[in-house]
VEXROMAR-92386 format. One record per residue (C-alpha): chain; z negated, x, y negated. Coordinates in pm, 1 decimal. Each point is the difference from the previous one (the first is absolute). Last residue first. Example, Ala and Ser with C-alpha at 12.3 -4.5 7.8 and 13.67 -1.06 7.14 Angstrom:
2
 chain       c3       c1       c2
     A   -714.0   1367.0    106.0
     A    -66.0   -137.0    344.0
This chain:
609
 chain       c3       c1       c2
     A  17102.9 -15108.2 -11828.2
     A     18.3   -149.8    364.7
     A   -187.3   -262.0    147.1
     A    164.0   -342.0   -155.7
     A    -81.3   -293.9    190.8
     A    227.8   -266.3    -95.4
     A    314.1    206.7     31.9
     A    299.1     14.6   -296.0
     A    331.3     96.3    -48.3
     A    193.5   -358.8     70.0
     A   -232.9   -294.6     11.1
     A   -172.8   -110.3    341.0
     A   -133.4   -331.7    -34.0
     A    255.5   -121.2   -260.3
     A    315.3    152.5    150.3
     A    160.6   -121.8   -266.4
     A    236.0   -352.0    -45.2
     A     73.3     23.3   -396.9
     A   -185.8   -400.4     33.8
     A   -268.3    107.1    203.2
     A    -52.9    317.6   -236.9
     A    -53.8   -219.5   -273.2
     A   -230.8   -259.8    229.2
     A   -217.4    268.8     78.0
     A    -62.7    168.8   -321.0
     A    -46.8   -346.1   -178.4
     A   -245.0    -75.0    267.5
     A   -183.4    347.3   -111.4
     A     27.1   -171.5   -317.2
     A   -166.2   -286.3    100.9
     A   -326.7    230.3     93.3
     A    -60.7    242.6   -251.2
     A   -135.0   -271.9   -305.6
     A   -258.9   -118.8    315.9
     A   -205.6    365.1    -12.0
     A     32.2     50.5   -345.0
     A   -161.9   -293.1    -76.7
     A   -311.2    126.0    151.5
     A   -192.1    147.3   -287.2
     A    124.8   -290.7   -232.2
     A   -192.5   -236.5    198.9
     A    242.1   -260.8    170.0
     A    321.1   -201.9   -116.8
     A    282.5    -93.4    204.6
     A    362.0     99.5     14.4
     A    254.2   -105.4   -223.6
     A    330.6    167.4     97.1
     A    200.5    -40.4   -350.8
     A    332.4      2.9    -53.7
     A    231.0    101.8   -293.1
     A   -304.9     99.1   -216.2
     A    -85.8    -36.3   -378.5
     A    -93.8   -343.0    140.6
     A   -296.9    147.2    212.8
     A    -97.3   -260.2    232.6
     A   -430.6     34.7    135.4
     A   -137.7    210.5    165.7
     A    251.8    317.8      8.9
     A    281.1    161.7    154.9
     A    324.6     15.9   -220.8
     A    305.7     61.3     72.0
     A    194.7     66.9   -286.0
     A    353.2     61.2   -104.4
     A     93.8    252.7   -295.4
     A    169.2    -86.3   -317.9
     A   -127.7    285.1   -229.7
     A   -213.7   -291.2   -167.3
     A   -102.2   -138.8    320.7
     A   -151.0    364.1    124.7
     A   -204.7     52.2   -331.1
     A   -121.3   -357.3     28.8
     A   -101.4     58.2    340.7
     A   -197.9    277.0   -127.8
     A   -164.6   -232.9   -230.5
     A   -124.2   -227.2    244.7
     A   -171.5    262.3    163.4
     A   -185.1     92.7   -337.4
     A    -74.3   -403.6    -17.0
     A   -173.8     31.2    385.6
     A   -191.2    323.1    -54.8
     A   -341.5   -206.5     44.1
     A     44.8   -137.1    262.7
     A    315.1   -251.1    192.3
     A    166.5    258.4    185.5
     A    405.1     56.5    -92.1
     A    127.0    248.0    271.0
     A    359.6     53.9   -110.6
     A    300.8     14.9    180.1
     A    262.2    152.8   -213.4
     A    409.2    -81.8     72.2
     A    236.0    267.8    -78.6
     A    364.9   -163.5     -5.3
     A    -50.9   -171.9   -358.6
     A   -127.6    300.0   -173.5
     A   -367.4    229.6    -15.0
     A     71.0    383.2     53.0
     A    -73.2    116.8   -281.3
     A   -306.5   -240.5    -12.7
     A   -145.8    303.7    236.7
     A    -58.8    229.9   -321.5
     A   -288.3    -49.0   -151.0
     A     -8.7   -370.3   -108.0
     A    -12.1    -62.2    362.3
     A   -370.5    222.2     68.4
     A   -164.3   -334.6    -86.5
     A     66.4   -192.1    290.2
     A    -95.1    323.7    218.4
     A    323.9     89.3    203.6
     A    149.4    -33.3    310.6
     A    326.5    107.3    156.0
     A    241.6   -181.6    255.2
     A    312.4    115.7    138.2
     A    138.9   -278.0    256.3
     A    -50.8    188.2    380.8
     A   -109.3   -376.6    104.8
     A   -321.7    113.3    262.8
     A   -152.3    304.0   -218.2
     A    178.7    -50.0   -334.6
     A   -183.2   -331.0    -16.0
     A   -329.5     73.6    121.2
     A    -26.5    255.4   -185.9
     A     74.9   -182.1   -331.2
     A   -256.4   -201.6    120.3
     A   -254.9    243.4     33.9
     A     62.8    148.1   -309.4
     A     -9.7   -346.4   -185.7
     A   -336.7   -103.3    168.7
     A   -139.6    336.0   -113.8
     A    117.9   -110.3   -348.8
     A   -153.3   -337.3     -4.8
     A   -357.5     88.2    -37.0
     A     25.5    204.8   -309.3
     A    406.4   -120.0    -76.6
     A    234.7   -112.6    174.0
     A    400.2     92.0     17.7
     A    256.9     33.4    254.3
     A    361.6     82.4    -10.9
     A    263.0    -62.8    184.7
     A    346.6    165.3     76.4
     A    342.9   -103.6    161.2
     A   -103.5   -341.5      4.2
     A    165.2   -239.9    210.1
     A   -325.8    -74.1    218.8
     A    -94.1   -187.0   -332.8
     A    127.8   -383.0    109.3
     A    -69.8     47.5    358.5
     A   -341.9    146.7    -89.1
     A    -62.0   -350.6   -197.9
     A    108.9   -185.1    260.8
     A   -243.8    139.8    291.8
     A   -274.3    -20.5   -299.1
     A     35.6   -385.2    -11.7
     A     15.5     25.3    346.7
     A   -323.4    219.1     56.6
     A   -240.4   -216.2   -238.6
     A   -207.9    -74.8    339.7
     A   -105.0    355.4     34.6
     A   -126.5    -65.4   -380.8
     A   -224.9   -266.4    107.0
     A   -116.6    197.9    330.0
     A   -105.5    298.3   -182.6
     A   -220.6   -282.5   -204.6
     A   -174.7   -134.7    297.5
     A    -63.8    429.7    123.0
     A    -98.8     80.4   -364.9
     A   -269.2   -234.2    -88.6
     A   -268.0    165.4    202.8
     A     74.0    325.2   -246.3
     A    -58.9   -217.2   -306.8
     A   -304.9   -157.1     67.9
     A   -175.2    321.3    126.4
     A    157.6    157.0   -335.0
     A   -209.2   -296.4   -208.5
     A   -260.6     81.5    193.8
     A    -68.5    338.4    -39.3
     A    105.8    -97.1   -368.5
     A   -287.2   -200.0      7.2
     A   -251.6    226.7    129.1
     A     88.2    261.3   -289.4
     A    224.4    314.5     92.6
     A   -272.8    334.8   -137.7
     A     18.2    223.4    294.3
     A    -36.6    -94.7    358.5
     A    173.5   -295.3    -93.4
     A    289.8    179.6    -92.9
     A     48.3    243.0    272.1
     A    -29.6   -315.8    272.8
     A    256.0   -206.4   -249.3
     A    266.4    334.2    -30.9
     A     -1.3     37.4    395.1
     A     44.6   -353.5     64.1
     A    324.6    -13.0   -259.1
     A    111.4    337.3    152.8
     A    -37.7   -173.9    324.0
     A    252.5   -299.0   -174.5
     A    196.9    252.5    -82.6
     A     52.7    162.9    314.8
     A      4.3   -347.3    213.8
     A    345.2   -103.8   -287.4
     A    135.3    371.4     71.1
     A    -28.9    -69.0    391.4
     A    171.7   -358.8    -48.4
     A    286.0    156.4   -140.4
     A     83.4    413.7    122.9
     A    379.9     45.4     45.6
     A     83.4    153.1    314.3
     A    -73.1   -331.3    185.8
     A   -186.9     72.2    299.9
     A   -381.6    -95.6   -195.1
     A   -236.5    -48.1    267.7
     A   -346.8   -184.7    -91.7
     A    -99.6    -40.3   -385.9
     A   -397.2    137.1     87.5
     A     -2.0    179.6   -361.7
     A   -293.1    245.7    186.5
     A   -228.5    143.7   -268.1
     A   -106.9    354.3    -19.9
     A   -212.6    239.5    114.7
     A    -74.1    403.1    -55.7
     A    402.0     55.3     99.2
     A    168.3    122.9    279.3
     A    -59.0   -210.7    247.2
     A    161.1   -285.4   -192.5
     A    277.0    240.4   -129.9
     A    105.2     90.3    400.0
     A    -21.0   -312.7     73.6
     A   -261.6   -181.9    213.1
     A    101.0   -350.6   -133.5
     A    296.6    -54.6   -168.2
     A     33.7   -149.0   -351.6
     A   -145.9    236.0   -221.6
     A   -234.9     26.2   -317.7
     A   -158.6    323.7     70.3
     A   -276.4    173.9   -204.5
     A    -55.3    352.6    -81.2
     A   -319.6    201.7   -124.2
     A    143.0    314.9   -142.8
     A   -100.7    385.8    161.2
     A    285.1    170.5   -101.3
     A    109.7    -34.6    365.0
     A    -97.7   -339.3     33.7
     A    253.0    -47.9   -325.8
     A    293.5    220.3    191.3
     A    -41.4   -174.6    311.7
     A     79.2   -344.5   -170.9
     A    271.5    127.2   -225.6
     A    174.5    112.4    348.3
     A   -116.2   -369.2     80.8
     A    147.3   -119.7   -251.2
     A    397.4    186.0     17.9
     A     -0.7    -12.7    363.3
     A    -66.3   -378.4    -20.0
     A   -207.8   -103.1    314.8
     A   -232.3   -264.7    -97.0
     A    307.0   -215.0     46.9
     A    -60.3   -246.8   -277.4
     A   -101.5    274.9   -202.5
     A   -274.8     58.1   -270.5
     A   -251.0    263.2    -86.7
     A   -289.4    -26.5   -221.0
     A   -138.4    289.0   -174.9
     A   -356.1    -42.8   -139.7
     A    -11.3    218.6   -318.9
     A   -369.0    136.3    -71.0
     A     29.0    324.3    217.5
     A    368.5     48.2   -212.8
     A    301.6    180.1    135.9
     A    197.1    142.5   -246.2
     A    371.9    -79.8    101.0
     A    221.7    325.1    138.5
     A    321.9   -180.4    -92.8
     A    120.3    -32.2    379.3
     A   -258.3   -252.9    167.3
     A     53.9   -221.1   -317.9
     A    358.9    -30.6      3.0
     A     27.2    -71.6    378.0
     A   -309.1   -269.9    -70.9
     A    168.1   -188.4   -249.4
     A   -248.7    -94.0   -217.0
     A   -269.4   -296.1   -131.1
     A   -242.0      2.4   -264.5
     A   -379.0   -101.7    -33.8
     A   -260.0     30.8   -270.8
     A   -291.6   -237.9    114.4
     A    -81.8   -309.9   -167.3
     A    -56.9   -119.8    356.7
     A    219.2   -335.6    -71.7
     A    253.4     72.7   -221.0
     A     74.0    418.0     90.1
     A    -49.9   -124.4    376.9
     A    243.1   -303.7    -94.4
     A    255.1    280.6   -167.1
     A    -27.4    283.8    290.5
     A    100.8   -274.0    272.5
     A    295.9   -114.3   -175.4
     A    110.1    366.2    -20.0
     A   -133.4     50.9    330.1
     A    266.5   -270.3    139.2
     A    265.2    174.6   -182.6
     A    -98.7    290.4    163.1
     A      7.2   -156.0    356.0
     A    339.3   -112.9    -91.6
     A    150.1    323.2    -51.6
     A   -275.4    257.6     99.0
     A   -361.8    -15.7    -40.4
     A   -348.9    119.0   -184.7
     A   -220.1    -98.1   -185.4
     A   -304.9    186.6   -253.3
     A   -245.8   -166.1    -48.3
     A   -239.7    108.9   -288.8
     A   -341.2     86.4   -110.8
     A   -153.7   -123.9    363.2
     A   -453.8     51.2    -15.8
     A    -41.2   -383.2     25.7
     A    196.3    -22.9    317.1
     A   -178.2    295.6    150.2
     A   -341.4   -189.7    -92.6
     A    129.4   -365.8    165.7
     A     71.2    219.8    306.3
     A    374.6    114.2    114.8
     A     77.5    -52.0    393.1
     A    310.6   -188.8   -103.5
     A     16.8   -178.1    344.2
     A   -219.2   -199.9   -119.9
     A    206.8   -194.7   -269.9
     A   -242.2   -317.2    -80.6
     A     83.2   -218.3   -299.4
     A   -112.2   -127.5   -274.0
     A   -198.6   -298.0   -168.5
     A   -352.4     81.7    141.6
     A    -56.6   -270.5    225.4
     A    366.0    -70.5     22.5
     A     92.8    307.8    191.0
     A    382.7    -19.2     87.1
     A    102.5    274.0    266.1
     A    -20.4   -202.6    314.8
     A    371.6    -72.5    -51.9
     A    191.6     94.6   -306.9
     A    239.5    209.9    147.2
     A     56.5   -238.3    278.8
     A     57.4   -295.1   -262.1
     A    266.0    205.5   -155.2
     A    203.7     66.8    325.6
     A    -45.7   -363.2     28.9
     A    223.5   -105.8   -284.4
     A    196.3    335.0     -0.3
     A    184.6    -98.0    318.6
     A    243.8   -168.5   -173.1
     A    156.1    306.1   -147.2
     A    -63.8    242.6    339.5
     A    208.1   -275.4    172.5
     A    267.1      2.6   -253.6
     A     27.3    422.6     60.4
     A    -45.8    -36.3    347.7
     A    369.9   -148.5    -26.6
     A    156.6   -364.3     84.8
     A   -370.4   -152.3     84.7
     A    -91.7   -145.7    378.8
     A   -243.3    239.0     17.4
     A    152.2    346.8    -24.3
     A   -252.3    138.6    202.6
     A   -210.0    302.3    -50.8
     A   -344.3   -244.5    -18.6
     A    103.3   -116.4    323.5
     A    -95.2    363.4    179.1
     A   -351.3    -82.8   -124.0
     A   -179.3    201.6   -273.5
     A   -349.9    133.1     25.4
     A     60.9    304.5    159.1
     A   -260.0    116.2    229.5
     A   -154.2    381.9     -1.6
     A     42.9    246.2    252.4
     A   -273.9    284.3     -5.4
     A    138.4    366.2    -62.0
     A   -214.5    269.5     29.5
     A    171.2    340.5    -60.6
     A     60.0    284.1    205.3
     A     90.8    342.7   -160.2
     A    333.0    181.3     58.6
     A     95.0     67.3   -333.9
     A    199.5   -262.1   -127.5
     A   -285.7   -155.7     72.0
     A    -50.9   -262.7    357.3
     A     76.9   -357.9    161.1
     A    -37.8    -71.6    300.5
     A    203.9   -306.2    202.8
     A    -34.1   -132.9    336.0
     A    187.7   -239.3    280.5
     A    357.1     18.9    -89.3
     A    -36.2    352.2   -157.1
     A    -33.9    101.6   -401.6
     A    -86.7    305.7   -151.6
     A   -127.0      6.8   -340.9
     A    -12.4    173.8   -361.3
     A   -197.3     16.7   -330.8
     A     19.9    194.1   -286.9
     A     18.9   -348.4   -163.3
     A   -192.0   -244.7    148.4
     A    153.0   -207.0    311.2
     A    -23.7   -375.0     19.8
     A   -112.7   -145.6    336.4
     A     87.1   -345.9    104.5
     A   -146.5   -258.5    248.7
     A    266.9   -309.6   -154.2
     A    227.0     34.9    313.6
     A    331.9    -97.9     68.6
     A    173.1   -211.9   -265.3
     A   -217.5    134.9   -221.7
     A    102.7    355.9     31.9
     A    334.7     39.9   -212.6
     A   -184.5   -169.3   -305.6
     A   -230.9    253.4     91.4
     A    194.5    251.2   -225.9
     A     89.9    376.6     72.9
     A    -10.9    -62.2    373.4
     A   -109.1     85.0    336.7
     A   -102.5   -184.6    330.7
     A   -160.0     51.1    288.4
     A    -12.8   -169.5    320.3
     A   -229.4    -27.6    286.0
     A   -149.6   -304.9   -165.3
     A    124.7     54.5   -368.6
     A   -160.3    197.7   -277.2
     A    228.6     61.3   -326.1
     A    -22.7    314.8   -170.9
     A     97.5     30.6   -333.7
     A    164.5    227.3   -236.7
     A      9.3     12.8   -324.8
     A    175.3    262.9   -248.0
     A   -175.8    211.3   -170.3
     A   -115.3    255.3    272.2
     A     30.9   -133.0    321.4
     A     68.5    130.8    353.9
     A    148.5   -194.3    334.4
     A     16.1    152.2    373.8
     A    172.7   -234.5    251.8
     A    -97.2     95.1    340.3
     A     96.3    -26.7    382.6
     A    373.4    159.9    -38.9
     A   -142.9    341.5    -69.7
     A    305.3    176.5     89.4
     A    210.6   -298.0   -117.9
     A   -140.8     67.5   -362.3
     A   -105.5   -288.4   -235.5
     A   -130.7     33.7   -391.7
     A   -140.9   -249.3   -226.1
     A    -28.3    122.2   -351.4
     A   -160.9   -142.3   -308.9
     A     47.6    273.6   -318.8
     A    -34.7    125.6   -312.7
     A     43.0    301.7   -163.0
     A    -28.7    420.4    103.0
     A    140.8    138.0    344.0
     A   -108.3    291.3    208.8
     A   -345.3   -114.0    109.8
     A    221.8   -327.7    141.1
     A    177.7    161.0    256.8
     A   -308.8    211.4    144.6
     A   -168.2   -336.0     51.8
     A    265.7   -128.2    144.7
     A     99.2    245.4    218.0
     A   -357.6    -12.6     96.9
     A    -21.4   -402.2     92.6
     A    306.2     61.7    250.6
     A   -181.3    208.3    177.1
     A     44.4    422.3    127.6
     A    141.2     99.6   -295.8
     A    308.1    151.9    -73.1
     A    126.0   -146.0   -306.9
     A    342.5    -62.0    -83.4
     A     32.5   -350.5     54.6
     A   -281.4    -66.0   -198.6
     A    158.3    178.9   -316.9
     A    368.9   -106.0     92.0
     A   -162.4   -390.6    -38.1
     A   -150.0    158.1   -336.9
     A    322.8     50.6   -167.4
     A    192.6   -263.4    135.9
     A   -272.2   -262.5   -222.2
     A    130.1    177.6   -312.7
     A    328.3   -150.1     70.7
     A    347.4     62.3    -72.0
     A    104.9    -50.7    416.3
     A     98.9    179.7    272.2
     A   -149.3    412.1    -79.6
     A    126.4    267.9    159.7
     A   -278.0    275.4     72.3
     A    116.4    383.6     -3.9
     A   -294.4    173.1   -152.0
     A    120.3     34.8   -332.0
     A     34.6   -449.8     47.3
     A   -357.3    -25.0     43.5
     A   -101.9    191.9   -273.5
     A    189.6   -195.5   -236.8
     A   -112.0   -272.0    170.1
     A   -320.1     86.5    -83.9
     A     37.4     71.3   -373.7
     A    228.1   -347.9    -48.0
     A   -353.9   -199.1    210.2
     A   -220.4    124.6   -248.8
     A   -103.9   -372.9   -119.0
     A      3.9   -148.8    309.1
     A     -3.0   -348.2   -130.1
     A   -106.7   -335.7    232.6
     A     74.0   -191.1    316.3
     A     48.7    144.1    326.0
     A    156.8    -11.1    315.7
     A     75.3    264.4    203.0
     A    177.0     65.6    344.9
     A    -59.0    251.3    241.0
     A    157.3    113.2    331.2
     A    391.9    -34.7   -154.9
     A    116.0    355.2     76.2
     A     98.9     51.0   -359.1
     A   -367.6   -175.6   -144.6
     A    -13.4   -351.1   -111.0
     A    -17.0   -218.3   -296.3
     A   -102.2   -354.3     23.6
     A    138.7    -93.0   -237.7
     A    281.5    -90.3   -247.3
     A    210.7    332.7   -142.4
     A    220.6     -5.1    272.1
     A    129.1   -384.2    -27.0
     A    -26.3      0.4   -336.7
     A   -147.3    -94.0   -340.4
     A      4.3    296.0   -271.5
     A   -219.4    303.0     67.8
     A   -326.0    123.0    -74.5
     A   -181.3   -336.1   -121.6
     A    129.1   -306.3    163.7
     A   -225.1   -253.7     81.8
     A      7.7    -28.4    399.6
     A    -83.1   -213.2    353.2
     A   -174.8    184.0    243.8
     A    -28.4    -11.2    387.3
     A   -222.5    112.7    226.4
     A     18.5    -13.9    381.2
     A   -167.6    -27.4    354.2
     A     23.3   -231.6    295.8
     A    397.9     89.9     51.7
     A    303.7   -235.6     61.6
     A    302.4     -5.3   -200.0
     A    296.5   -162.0    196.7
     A     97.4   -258.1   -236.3
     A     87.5    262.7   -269.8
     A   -125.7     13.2   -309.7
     A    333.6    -47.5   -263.0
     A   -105.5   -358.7   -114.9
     A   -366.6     80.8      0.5
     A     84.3    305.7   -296.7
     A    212.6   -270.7   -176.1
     A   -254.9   -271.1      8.6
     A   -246.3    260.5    -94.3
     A    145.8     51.7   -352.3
     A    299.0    243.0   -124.9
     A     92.2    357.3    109.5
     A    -98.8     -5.0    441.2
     A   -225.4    213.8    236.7
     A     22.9     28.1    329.4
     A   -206.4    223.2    239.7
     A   -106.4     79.4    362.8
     A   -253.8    281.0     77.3
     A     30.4    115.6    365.0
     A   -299.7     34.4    241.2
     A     67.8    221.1    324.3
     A    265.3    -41.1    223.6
     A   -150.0    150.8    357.3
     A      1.6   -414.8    124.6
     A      6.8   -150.8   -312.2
     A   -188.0     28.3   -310.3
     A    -44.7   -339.2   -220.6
     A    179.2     50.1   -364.5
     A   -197.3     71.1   -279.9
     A    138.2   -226.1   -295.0
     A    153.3    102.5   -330.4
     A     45.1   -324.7   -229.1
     A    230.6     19.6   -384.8
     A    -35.5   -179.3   -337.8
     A    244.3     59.4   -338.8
     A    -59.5   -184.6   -348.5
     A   -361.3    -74.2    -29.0
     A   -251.1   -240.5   -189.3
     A   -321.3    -60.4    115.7
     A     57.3   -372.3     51.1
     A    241.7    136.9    347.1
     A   -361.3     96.7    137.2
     A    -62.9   -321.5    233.2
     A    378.9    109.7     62.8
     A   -105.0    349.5    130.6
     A   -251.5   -156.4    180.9
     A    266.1   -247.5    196.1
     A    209.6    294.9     90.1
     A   -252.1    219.3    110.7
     A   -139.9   -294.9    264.2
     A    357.6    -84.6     94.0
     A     94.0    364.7    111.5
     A   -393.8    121.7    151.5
     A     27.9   -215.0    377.8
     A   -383.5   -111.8     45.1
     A   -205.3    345.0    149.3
     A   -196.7    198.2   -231.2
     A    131.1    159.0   -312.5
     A    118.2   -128.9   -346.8
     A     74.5    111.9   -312.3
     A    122.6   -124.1   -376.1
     A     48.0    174.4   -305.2
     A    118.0   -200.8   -345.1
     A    130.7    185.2   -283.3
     A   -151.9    -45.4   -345.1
């Protein structure tokens, strides 16, 4: 959730810090700070430097003074946990004599029991946080290297963490260490480079390497290793990222959040792209290194996500359960890695984040491959900690998402879920025709994206007219109701307007309570075979004197408005039903003026529990 970023080798560290951390700014933060090693002079040796600022970068680069020269740095931008916002509780952290500093992102869960212990022996603590806790750890170590103090820091302490940590008596080296919370290693040309995201690296080099958990390195201008937690060397091969530095750009759009909306034409078409297999009327996933026989043998699928990824699996779950014939269901995964679930040799587990490096899933993640479960990933980012994690999976390919909120990265999610649930069900018992029939459907979506992208100032004047609401509620029902839950989301999410949503049918018991003039109900009106029962929850609402909005194929006149939005297979009309009312989202909070790209209390990438 916070963002990390490093740097050693020889260009002037200040403005290269500052313009990661606000690559990172999407992640969501409220306080940011730099520490760079100063160059020894003369019989001076190496001094740490440091500023650190409440509020966002701009106020952190409007207090760094102009005379701030050094080669070598971290800096950090933070998501409060332990400790309100403020100047002392933002990192980097350092040590009473100020020769180490500390960033990291992450929990230490027994962090109160060792500062306890801490302050019996006589150490004053500067700040709130957890992260003080283990910067007093390293800097009270007395080992020989900086990589040692570490080490024996980290042995002590329980929870998550990304670290980078300098020390002016080992001025040459950064030393980084992961465990649930990335890290990656950026390779420059007598440079290095370190961060929590690579959206902080592309500018510079796309030759990454992403640490494992367990997993630590130390960095110089002109080499890197990488080694355990306990002292053994690992082999670490750079990799390329596939994203350009351009892809982060705003791109001539008010907020990444619009761009990510109108990206979702083509975003679509890469998710579908050398997968189609018209020969045999499906598709080809190879990446989900699971034989035509291990298909056949799956009793159930079993998904799992957080907030929107969830809702995503819930969608997912339903067109598996349709088209495989397969028992499938969809859960949060922080419920389900807590309730001590049965784990089933027959159930494939399918695991799904935009990030592919959700605490909460990929804690579910290592506790399924511990229980022996086969796993797959449905994730956004290549080489993350999920994707290597898992037995295989399926790449959504939507390109960055910096918004906070997820859009076009939900639409890629379903639409693999869509892919997924064809290649299952033609490997059982889907007919030829429906093969094609879904083929058909799924090359329609990227044209008919673009017709309802085009609807966006009738919907621009339709949020102007609701964003007055006090409350909302959305209904659908079978296919519609994940829809509704992720556009409630959405709404709350970027407008802060309460929002709650509810199976169509569920009303009559106890949610038309709350139906009058000043709630208005959205209401995800497909035209199958539930059509008339829709139509008769509307009914309900119009006869307690609610407003509605519906969205649907064709004009509802039980409804206020209507978004009409076109027609495909009934599979995949959940995936086009979502999309005008995350414009809806948008244009409300446009018209309360939010922060839409970076809502209050929230980060994109969430990596603590």
């Amino acid at each position: 959730m916070c963002g990390i970023v490093g740097y050693i080798g020889k260009r002037d560290v200040a403005p290269l810090l500052l313009e990661g951390l606000q690559r990172l700014e999407y992640r969501g933060y409220d306080s940011a700070g730099i520490v760079i090693t100063g160059k020894p002079s003369g019989k001076t040796p190496a001094s740490l430097k440091m500023v650190k600022a409440k509020g966002r970068v701009r106020d952190l680069e409007a207090r760094v003074p102009k005379r701030f020269a050094g080669t070598t740095g971290i800096a950090h931008t933070r998501w409060a946990t332990h400790g309100a916002p403020s100047d002392e509780n933002a990192h980097p952290h350092m040590d009473p004599e100020g020769k180490l500093a500390l960033v990291h992102n992450g929990i230490i869960d027994n962090a109160d029991e060792l500062r306890a212990k801490l302050v019996a022996e006589g150490v004053e603590f500067a700040s709130e946080t957890d992260t003080e806790v283990l910067t007093h750890l390293i800097a009270r170590s007395e080992a020989e290297t900086l990589e040692e103090r570490v080490r024996q820091a980290l042995r002590l302490i329980e929870g998550t963490y990304g670290i980078a940590v300098l020390h002016s008596d080992f001025a040459d080296r950064i030393v980084v260490a992961r465990n649930g919370s990335p890290v990656v290693l950026g390779i420059g040309e007598k440079e290095m480079f370190v961060a929590s995201d690579v959206a902080a690296l592309v500018t510079h080099t796309r030759q990454v390497v992403t640490l494992d958990d367990g997993e630590m390195a130390t960095l110089k201008a002109d080499d890197f290793r990488t080694y355990t937690t306990e002292g053994t060397r690992t082999t670490a091969s750079p990799t390329t990222v596939e994203w350009e530095a351009e892809s982060y750009d705003m791109g001539g759009h008010d907020t990444y959040m619009h761009k990510e909306i109108s990206e979702q034409p083509d975003a679509v078409d890469r998710v579908l792209r050398g997968r189609i297999d018209d020969r045999f009327s499906t598709v080809r996933l190879g990446g989900l290194n699971l034989d035509a026989r291990e298909a056949r043998a799956v009793r159930r699928v079993k998904i799992l996500g957080c907030g929107t990824s969830y809702h995503a699996g819930l969608i997912g779950a339903q067109m598996i359960e349709e088209l495989a014939r397969i028992p499938a269901d969809a859960e949060p995964a922080s419920e389900f890695r807590y309730r001590n679930p049965v784990v089933d040799p027959d159930t494939l587990y399918v695991a799904v984040s935009q990030s592919g490096e959700t605490y909460d899933v990929l804690a579910a993640v290592q506790e399924l491959k511990r229980k022996g479960a086969r796993v797959l990933g449905v994730v956004n980012v290549v080489g993350s900690a999920i994707a290597r994690e898992t037995d295989g999976g399926v790449y959504v390919h939507a390109g960055p998402e910096v918004c906070v909120v997820s859009t076009k990265c939900f639409t890629n999610t379903v639409v693999a879920f869509g892919l997924l649930a064809l290649h299952l069900g033609r490997i059982r018992d889907l007919s030829v025709s429906d093969g094609k029939r879904l083929i058909e459907g799924l090359r329609k979506l990227p044209e008919q994206i673009r017709e309802i992208l085009d609807l966006e100032p009738e919907i621009k004047k339709l949020a102007e007219e609701y964003a007055n609401a006090k409350s909302m509620m959305f209904i659908g029902r079978v296919r519609g109701y994940p829809v509704a839950l992720e556009a409630s989301l959405k709404l709350k999410e970027i407008s802060y307007i309460h929002a709650e949503a509810y199976p169509a049918s569920e009303l009559k018991h106890g949610p038309l309570a709350l139906i009058e003039p000043a709630m208005p109900t959205v209401a995800i009106v497909p035209n199958d075979d539930l059509l008339e029962k829709n139509r008769a929850a509307m009914e309900e609402i119009k006869a307690r004197s609610g407003r509605i909005l519906a969205v649907a194929h064709q004009e509802q006149e039980k409804a206020d408005h209507t978004i009409v939005v076109p027609k495909n297979e009934v599979e995949l009309d959940p995936i086009l039903m979502g999309i005008p009312l995350q414009i809806l989202a948008y244009h409300t909070a446009l018209a309360l003026g939010r922060d839409i790209d970076k809502p209050r209390n929230l980060a994109k990438s969430v990596t603590v529990e």
